[in-house]
Backbone as CSV, one residue per row, in Angstrom:
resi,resn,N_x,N_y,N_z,CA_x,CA_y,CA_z,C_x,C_y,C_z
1,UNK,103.760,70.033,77.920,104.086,70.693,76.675,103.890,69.751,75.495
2,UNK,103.523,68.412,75.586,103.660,67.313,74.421,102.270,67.588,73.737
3,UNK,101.572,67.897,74.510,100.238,68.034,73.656,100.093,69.379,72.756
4,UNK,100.693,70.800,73.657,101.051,71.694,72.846,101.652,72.001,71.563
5,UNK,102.484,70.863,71.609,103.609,70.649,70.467,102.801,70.279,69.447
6,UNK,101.851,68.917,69.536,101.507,68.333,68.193,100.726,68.889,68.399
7,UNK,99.964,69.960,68.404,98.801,70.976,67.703,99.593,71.911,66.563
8,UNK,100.721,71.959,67.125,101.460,73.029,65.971,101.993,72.236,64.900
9,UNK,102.972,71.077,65.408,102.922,70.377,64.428,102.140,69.881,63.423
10,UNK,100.910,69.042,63.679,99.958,68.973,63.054,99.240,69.843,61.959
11,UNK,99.570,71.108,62.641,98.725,71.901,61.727,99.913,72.387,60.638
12,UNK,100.963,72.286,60.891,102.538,72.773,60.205,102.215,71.727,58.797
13,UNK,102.183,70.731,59.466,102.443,69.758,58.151,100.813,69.110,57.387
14,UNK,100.041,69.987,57.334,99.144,69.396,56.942,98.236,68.574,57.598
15,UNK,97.573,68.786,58.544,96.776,67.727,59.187,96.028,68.417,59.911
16,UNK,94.978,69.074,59.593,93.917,70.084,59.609,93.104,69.668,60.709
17,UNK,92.565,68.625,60.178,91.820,68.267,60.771,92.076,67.561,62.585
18,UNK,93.103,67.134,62.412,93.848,66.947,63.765,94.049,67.898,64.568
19,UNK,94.928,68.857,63.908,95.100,70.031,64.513,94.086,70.834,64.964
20,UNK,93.129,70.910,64.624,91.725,71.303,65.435,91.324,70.789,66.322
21,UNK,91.152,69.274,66.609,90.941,68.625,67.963,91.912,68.861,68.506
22,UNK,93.170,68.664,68.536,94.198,68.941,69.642,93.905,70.653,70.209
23,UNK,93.794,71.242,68.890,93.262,72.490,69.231,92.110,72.719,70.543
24,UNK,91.169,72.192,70.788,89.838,72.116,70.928,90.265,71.178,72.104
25,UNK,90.811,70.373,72.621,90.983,69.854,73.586,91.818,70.659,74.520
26,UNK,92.766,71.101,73.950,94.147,71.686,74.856,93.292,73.419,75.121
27,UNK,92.183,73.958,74.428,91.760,75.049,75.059,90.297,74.721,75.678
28,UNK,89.818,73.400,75.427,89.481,73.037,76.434,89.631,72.391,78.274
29,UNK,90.974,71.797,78.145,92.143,71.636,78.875,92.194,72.719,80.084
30,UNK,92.671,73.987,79.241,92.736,74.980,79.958,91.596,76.250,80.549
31,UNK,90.451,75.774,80.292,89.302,76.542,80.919,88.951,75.686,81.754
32,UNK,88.947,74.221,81.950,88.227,73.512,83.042,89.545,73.152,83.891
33,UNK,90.801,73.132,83.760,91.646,72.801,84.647,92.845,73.807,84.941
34,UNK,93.236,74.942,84.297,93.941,76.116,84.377,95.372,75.692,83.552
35,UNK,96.248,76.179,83.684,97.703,76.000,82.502,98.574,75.286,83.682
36,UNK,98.194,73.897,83.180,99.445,72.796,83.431,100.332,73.038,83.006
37,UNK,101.411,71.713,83.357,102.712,71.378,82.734,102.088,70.493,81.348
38,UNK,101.611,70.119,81.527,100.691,68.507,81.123,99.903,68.243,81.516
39,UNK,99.063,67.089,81.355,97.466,66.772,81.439,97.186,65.024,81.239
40,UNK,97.133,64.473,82.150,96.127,63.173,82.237,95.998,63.338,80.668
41,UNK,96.320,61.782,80.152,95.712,61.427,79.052,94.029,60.952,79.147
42,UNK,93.978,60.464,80.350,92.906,59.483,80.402,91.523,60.479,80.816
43,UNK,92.404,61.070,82.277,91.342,61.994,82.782,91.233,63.307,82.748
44,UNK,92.943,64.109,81.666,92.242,65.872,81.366,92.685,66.211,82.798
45,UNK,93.200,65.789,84.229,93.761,66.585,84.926,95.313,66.641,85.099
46,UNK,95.266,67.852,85.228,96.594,68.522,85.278,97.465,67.861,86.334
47,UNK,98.675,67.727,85.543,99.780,67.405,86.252,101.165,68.119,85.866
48,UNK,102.017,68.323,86.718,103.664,68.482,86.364,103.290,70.040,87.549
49,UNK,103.874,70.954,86.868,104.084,72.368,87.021,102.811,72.943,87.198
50,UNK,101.849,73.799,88.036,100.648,74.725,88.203,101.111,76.134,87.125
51,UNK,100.513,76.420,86.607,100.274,77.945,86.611,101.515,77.874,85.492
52,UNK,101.908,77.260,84.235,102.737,77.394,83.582,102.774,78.200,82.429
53,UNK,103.526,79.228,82.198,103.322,80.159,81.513,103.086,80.098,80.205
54,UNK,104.408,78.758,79.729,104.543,78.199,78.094,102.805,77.822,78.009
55,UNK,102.148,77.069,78.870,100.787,76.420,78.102,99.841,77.754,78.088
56,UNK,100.249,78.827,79.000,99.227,80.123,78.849,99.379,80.418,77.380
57,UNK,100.643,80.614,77.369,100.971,81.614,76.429,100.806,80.445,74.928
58,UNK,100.821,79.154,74.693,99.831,78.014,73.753,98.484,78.742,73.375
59,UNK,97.823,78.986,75.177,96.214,79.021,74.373,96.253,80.043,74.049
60,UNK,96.806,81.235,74.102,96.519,82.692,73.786,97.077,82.968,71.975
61,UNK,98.188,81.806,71.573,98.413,81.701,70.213,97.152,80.917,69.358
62,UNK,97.166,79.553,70.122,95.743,78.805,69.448,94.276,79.851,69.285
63,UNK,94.172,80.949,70.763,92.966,81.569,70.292,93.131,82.718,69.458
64,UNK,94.404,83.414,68.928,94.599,84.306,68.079,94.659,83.410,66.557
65,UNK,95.292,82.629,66.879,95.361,81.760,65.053,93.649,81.375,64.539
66,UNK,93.142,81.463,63.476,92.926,81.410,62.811,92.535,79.939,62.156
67,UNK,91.307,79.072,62.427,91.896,77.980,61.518,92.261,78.169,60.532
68,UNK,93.072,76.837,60.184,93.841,76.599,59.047,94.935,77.356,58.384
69,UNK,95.607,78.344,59.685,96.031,79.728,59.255,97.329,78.823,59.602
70,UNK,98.579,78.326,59.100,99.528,78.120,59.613,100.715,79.044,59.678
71,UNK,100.734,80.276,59.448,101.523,81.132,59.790,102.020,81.238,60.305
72,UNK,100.918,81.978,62.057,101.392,81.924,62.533,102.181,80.579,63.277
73,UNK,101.651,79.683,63.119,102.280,78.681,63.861,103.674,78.061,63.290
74,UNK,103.917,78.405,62.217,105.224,78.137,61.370,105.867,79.231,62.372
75,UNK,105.641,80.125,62.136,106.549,81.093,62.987,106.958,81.303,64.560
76,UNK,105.800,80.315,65.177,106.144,80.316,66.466,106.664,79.135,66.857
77,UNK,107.293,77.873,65.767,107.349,76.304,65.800,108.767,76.725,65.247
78,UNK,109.416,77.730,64.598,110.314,78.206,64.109,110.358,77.286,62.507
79,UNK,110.024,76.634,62.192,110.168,76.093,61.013,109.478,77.103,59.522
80,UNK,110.087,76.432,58.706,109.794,77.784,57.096,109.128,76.818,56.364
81,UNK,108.159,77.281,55.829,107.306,76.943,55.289,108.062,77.191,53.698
């Protein structure tokens, strides 16, 4: 979930451009290795939990958002913009 987190964060507070690679990694992440708990820093394979719902339900927000759209992600990070 740590990598999930700072994609939202990132993009919450301004950091666009970050937030797109984390973006872009973590739904890359999940087409070549399926929804971890977590993920190898080094090597991108999955570790912790198989088949975890929280990182499904990550890429299915990352592929509905929008770059640069922080909306929704304010709203799903619970913080007010």
């Amino acid at each position: 979930m740590r990598g999930e987190r700072l994609a939202l964060i990132a993009a919450v507070h301004g950091f666009d451009d970050e937030a797109g690679v984390l973006r872009s990694t973590q739904l890359s992440l999940a087409r070549s290795g399926g929804f971890w708990e977590h993920y190898n820093a080094t090597t991108g394979e999955g570790q912790g939990t198989e088949h975890l719902s929280w990182t499904a339900a990550i890429v299915l927000d990352l592929l509905l958002a929008r770059p640069g759209d922080t909306s929704v992600l304010t709203r799903i990070s619970g913080e007010r913009s």
